[in-house]
N, C-alpha and C positions, 0 to 999 in steps of 0.2 A: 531819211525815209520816214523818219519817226513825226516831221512832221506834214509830211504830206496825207498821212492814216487818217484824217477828220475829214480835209478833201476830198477822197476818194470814199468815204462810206457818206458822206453828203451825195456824191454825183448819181452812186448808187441810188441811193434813198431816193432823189428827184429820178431819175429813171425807173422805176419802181414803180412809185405815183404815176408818173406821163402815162406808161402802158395801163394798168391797169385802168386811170380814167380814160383812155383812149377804147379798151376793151369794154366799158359802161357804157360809153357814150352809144357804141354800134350795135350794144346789144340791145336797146332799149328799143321797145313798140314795134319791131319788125317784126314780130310773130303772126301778128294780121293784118301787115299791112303787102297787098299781093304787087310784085313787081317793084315796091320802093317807088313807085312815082308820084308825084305830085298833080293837085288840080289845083291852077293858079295858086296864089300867095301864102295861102293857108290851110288847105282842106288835101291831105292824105288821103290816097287810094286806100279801099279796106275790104276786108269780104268777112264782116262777121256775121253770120247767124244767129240771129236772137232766141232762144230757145223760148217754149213758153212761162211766163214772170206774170204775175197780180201784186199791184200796188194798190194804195187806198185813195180817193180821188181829194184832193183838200178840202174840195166845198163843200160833198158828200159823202160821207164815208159807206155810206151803201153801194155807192159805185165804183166803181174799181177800172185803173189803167191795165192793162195788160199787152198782149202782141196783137188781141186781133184788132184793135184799134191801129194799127199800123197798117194792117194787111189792106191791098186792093188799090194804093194811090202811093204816091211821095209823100212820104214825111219827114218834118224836120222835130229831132229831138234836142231841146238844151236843157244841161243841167245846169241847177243854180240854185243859190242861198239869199236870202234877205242881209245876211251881215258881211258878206262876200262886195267889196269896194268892185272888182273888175268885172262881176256879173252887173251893176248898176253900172259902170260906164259903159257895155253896150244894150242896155236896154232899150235907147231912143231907136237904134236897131232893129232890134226885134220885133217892137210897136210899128216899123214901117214895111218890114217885112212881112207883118199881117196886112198892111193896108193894100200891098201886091196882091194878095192870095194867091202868092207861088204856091203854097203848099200848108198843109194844116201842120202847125205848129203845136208840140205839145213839152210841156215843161215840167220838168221833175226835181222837185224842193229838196236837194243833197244834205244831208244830215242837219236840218232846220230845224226851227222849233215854229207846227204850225201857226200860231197865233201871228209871227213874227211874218210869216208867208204872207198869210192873209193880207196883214196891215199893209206890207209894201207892196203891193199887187193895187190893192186898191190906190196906194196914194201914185204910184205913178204909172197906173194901168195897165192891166192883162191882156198882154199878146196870145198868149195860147187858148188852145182849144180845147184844154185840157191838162189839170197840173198832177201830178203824183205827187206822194209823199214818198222818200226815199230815207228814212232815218235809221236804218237800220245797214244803209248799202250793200242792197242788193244788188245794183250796178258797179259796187265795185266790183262783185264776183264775178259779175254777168261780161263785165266789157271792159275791166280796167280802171276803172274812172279813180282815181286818186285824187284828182284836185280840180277844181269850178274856176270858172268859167270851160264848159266840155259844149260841143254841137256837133250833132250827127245827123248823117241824111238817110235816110232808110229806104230803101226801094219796095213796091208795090209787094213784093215775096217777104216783104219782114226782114233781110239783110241789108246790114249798115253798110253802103258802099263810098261810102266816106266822113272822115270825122274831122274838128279842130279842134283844137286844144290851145284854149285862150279867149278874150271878147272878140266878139264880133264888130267890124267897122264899117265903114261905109259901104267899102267895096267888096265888101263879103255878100251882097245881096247880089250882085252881079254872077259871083263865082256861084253861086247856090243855084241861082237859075239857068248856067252855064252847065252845070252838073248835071241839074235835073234834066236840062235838054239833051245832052251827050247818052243817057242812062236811057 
């Protein structure tokens, strides 16, 4: 019996582990996400309400992002860094996603250091219509955002009706405009 005792408090142990990350796994982002469904490949269903938020604009700091820059159209919000490798791989994205004018695009610099915004905006050109500075993550309170590459759709009332989590690729311009038409 004596030596079966390390077998059995191992199987425990892996049993232990399974459940608990099985209980992470389900508990994670479904707080706002309504019904669990899916829009195509990548963009979760979501009903968040953005409360009203002031950010500082990069290029001017007299000007300020806020909700009512949202209000009255579709907008698509991505967060993102200059030193962030998966925000630069879909940026060619982004840049074509403005050339549609689905929707005004506005981009918010996640714990950046502006200078570093700046620079890479210019050398591989600015999609948005509008960037925030977010260094202090204010979005993380606001909507969860833990980690970049994040994009979200907002609808004309200022609620995020759906978000992804990750770059964007080709065929995310398709689902964007899929969305925005469904909405």
């Amino acid at each position: 019996m004596k030596k079966f005792l390390p077998f059995l408090v191992l199987v425990v142990a892996v049993l232990l582990i399974g459940v608990a990350t099985y209980n992470l796994k389900h508990k994670q982002d479904i707080s706002n996400v309504s019904d669990n469904q899916e829009y195509g490949v990548h963009f979760v269903k979501t009903k968040l309400a953005l409360p009203e938020f002031k950010l500082h604009d990069l290029f001017d700091e007299q000007k300020e992002f806020s909700k009512k820059d949202l209000l009255g159209k579709y907008s698509i919000v991505n967060f993102f860094a200059s030193w962030c490798a998966t925000c630069r791989a879909e940026h060619g994205v982004l840049l074509r996603l403005q050339s549609e004018n689905i929707a005004n695009i506005y981009g918010v610099a996640w714990h950046d250091i502006s200078a570093n915004t700046k620079s890479y905006l210019e050398k591989s050109g600015n999609p948005f219509t509008k960037v925030a500075v977010d260094s202090s993550g204010v979005f993380n309170k606001l909507g969860g955002i833990d980690a970049i590459p994040e994009t979200w759709i907002v609808n004309p009332q200022g609620v995020v009706v759906a978000r992804f989590r990750g770059n964007l690729q080709d065929f995310s311009i398709d689902e964007i405009k899929e969305i925005i038409n469904k909405n």
